[in-house]
N, C-alpha and C positions, 0 to 999 in steps of 0.2 A: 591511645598513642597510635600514631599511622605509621604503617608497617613501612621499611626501606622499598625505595621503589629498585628493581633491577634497572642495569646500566647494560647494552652495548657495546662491547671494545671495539675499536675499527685496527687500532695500533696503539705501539709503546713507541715515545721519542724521547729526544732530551727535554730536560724541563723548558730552554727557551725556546722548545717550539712553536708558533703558534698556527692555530686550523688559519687555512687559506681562506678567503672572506668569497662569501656567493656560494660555498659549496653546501650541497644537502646529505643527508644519509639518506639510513633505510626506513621503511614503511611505508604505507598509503599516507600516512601526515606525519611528515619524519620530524624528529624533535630536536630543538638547536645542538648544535655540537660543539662541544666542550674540551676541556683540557685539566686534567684531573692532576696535580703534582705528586710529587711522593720521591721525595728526596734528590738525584741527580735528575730523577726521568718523569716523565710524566703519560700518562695514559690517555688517547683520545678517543670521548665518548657518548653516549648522548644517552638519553630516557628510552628503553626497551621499547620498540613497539607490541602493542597487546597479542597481535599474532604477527607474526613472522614466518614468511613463505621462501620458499626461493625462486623469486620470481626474477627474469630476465632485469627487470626495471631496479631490481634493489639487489642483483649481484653486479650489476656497471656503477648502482651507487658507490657502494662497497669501495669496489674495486677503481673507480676514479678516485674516491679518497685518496687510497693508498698512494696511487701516483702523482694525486697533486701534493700528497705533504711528502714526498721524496725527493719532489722538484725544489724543496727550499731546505733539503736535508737527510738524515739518514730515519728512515722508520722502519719498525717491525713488525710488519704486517699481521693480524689475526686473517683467519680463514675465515669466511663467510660462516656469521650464526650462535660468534661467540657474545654469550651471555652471562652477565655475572650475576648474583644477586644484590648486591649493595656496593657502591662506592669503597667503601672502607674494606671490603674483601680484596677489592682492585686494589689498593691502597698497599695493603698487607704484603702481598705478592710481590707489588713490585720494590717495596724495602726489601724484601729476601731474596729477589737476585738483580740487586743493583749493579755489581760487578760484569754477573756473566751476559747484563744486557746490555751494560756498555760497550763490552768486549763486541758483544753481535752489532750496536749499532756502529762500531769501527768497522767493523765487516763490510756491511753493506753499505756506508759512506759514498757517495756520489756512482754506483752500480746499481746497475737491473737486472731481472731478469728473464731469460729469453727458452721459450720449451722450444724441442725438437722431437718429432715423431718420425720415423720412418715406416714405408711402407712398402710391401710387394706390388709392382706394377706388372698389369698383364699385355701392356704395351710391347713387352719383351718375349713375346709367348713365341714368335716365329723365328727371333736369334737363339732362344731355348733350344727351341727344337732340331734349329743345326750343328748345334754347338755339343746339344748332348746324346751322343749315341743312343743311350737308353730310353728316352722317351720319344726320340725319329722311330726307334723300333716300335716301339707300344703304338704310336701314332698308328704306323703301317699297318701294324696287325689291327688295330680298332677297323682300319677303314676295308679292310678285306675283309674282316669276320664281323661286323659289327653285332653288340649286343652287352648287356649292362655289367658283364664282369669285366669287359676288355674297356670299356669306358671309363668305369671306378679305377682301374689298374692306372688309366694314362690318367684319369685327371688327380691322382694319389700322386704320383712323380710328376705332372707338372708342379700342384704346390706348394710338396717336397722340395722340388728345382726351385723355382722361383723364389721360394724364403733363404733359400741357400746364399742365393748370389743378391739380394737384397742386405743379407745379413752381415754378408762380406764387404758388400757400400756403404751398409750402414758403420761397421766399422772402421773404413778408410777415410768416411767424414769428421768422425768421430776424434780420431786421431788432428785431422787437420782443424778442427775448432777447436780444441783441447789447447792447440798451442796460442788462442787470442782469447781465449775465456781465462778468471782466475781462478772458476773454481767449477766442479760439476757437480750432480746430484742423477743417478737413476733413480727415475719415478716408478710405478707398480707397470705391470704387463697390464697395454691396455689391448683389448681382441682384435687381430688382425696388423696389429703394428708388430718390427722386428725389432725397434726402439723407440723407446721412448727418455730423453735426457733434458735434464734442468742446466742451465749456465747462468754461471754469478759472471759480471759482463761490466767493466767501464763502460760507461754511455756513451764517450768518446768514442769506442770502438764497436758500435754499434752499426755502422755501414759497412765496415770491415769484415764484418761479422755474415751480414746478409750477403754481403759479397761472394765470399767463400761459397755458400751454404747455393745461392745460385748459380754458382761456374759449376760445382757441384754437382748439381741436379741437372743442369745440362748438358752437362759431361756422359749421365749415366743413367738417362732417363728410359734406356729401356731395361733396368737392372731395379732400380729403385726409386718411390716416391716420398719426397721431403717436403714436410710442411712445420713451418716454422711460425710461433707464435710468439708476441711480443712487441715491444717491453712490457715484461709483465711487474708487480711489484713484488720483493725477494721473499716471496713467500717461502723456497725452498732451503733459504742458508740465514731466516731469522731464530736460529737457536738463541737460546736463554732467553726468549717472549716468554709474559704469561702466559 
């Protein structure tokens, strides 16, 4: 008897979704892509590739998926690499939580989603330095006595400084996208950002959005650096996925 071959999730939809026609998945010979039912919802997926890399080329696969079958609906995204071993495990899953995935694909129903990182700019280092007493001082004394404790001292409170008053822009954006997104998510500390935040976002409101996010940073570019990434597909607010 021949064993079940493993499946690839891409996403969970409703059952009358159907894969958008020309699209490919992942691997060097990606395998047709399919649509699995199982009772309201259905899973879309295709035949495992034998290795599976995360290579640039089949995490844009991936992730075009996502967004083209979001264009004709709501989908629950899997993360890059999810592997099942048989059809009928997928299957299983998704009878036991029919409800809470319908609930999620209400959720995320004609919405995207859009990251935001924040950053310390050192663009700001010379309004730093007049604005705060205590590193004009350290400055001074570096440059009068120079030598590598008075260096570490000033460039420890620069930053000190500079995370401070990024941290404080990043907060005052924060609050202003808050009021056009419907929903947020903080992502993990990534090194060197003072935020990083996920937004569940109508797609309608997506120039509204970028809007914001660049009067923004233009406002306050020598305090803080915003980079914003997006529409991505609602990876962050697809609870109840397999």
């Amino acid at each position: 008897m021949t064993a079940p071959r493993s499946v690839y999730v891409y996403g969970v939809v409703r059952a009358s979704h159907a894969v958008p026609p020309g699209r490919a998945g992942v691997g060097e010979r990606p395998a047709p892509l399919r649509t699995l039912p199982a009772g309201a919802l259905a899973a879309v997926i295709s035949d495992a590739p034998d290795r599976l890399r995360a290579k640039r080329r089949d995490l844009l696969a991936h992730q075009d998926l996502a967004l083209a079958l979001a264009a004709d609906g709501p989908v629950l995204p899997m993360r890059f690499g999810m592997v099942a071993p048989d059809e009928e495990s997928v299957r299983r899953q998704l009878l036991s939580s029919q409800q809470e995935c319908l609930v999620a694909l209400e959720r995320v129903d004609g919405r995207v989603e859009m990251n935001l990182k924040a950053l310390p700019t050192e663009t700001g280092l010379d309004a730093l330095v007049r604005e705060d007493p205590q590193v004009g001082r350290l400055r001074t004394a570096a440059r009068r006595a120079p030598g590598y404790e008075a260096s570490v001292r000033l460039g420890e409170a620069v930053a000190r400084e500079l995370e401070r008053r990024a941290s404080a822009a990043a907060a005052a954006v924060l609050a202003e996208l808050s009021a056009v997104a419907d929903a947020e998510v903080h992502g993990p500390r990534v090194e060197g950002c003072v935020l990083n935040v996920s937004f569940l976002l109508d797609r309608r409101e997506q120039r509204r959005f970028r809007g914001v996010v660049e009067r923004f940073a233009a406002g306050h570019r020598d305090r803080v650096e915003l980079r914003l990434t997006g529409p991505l597909p609602c990876y962050s607010f697809a609870e109840g996925r397999v």
